[in-house]
C-alpha positions as CSV (number, residue, x, y, z in Angstrom):
1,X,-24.9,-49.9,-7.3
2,X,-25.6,-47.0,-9.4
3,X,-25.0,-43.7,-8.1
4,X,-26.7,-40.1,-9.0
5,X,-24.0,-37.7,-9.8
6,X,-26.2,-34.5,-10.2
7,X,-22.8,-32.2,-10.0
8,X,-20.4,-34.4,-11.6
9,X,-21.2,-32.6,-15.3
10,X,-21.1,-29.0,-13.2
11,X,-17.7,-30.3,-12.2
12,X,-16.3,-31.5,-15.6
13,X,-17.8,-28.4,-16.7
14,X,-16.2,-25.8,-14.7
15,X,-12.8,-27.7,-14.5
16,X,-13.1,-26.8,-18.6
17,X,-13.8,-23.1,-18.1
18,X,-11.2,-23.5,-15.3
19,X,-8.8,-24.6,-17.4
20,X,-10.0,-22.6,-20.8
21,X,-9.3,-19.4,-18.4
22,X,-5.8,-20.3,-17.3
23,X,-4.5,-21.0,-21.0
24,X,-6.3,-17.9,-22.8
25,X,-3.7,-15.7,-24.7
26,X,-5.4,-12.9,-26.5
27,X,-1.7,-12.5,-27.5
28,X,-2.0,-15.1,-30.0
29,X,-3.4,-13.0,-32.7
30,X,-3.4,-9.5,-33.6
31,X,-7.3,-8.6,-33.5
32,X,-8.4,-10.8,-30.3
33,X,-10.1,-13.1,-32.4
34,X,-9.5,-15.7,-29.8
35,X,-12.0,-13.7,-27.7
36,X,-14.6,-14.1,-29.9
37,X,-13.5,-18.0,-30.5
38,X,-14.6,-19.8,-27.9
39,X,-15.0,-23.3,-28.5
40,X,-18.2,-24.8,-28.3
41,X,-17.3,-26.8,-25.6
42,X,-17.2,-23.8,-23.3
43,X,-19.4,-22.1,-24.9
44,X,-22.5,-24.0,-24.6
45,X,-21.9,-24.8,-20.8
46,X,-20.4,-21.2,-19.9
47,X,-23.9,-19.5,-19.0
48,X,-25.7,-22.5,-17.7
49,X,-22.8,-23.2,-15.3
50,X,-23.7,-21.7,-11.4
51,X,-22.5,-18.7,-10.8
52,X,-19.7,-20.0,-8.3
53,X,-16.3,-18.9,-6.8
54,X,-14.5,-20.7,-9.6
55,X,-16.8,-19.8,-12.5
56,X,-16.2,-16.0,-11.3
57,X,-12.1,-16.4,-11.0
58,X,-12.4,-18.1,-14.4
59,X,-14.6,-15.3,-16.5
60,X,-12.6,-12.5,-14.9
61,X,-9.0,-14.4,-15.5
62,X,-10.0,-14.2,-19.3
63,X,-11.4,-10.3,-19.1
64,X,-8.4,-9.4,-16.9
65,X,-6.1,-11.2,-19.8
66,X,-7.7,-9.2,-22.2
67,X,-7.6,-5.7,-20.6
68,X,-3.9,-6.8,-19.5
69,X,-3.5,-7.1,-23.6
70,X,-5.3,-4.0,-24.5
71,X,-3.2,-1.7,-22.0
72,X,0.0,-2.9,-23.4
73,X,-0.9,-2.7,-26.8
74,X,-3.3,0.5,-26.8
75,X,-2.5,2.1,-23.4
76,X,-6.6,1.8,-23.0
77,X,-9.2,-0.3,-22.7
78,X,-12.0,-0.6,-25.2
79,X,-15.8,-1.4,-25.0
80,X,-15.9,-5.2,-25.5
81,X,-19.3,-4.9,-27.0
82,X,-19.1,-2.2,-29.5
83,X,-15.7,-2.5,-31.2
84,X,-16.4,-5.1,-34.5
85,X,-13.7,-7.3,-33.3
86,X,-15.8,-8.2,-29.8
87,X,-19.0,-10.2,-30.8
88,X,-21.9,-9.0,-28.7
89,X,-23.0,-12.7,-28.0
90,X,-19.5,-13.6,-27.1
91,X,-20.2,-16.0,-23.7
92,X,-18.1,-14.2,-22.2
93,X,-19.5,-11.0,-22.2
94,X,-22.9,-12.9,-21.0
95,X,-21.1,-14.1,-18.0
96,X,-19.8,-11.1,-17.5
97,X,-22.9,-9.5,-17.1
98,X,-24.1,-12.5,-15.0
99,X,-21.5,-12.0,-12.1
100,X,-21.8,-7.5,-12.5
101,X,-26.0,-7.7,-12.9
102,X,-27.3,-5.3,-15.4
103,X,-25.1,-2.3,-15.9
104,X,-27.8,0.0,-17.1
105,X,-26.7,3.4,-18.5
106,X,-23.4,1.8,-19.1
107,X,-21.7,3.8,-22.3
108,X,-19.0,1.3,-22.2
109,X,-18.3,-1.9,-20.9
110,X,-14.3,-2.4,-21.0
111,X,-12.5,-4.9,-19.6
112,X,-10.9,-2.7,-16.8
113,X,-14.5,-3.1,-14.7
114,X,-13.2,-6.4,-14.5
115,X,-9.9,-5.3,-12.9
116,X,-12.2,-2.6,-10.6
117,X,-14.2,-5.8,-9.5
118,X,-11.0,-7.6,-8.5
119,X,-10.1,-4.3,-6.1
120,X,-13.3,-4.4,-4.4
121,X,-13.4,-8.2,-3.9
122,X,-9.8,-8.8,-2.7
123,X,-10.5,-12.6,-2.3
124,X,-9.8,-13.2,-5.6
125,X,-6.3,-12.1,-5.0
126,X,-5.7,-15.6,-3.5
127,X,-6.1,-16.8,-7.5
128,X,-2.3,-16.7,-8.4
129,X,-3.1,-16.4,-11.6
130,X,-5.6,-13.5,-11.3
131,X,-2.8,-12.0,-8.7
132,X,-0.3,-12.1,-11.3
133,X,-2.6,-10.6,-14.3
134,X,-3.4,-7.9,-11.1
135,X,0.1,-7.3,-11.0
136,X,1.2,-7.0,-14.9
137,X,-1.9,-4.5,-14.9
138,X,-1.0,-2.2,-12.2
139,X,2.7,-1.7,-13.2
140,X,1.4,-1.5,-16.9
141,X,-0.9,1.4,-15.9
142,X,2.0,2.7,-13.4
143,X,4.4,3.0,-16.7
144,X,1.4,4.4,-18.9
145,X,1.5,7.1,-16.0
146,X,4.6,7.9,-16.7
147,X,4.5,8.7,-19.8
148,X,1.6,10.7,-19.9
């Protein structure tokens, strides 16, 4: 019997970006060049994949690591797609804009409209791993009060 698994490459698919999001460390090098190298397999299944509840957690996990990276590093957040070191056809940004819609009239796009998205759509708190990037961000920007 053969059977028709229209999902089950959605499925591999997603499990990939899944898995991509959890073990993304913009750490790794100096000018977030991991950012803009996305492997292929990711990035030629990241913006065909449905926009789901795991393909949201999953794109804003990776943002969210990234502004978590900037603040430490910079005490800010910078526009992902005017700084040379963030490709403008990163996937990533594409999905981003996928899940937020168009952001006309948008100066800047910086990863801490990912972090605003997460406050105004609290299920995504039940992530522990977007819960704990959450957390590192808030007492960052708590500290960076501090200071200032």
């Amino acid at each position: 019997m053969i059977t028709n698994c229209s999902n089950c490459k959605n499925d591999y698919d997603i499990n990939a970006l899944k898995n991509y999001a959890i073990n993304f460390n913009p750490y790794e090098d100096v000018n977030c060049d991991s950012f803009n190298k996305t492997p292929d397999s990711i990035s030629s299944v990241i913006n065909e994949l449905p926009i789901t509840d795991d393909y949201i957690e999953s794109v804003m996990l990776v943002i969210l690591k990234l502004y978590k990276y900037q603040m430490e590093n910079y005490h800010q957040g910078y526009d992902i797609r005017r700084r040379k070191i963030f490709k403008k056809e990163n996937p990533f940004i594409i999905a981003y804009f996928r899940i937020l819609g168009e952001r006309k009239g948008t100066d800047l796009l910086t990863p801490r409209i990912a972090y605003e998205y997460v406050i105004s759509n609290k299920q995504l708190l039940k992530n522990s791993y977007i819960l704990d990037e959450y957390i590192a961000i808030k007492n960052i920007e708590k500290e960076i009060e501090q200071i200032h």
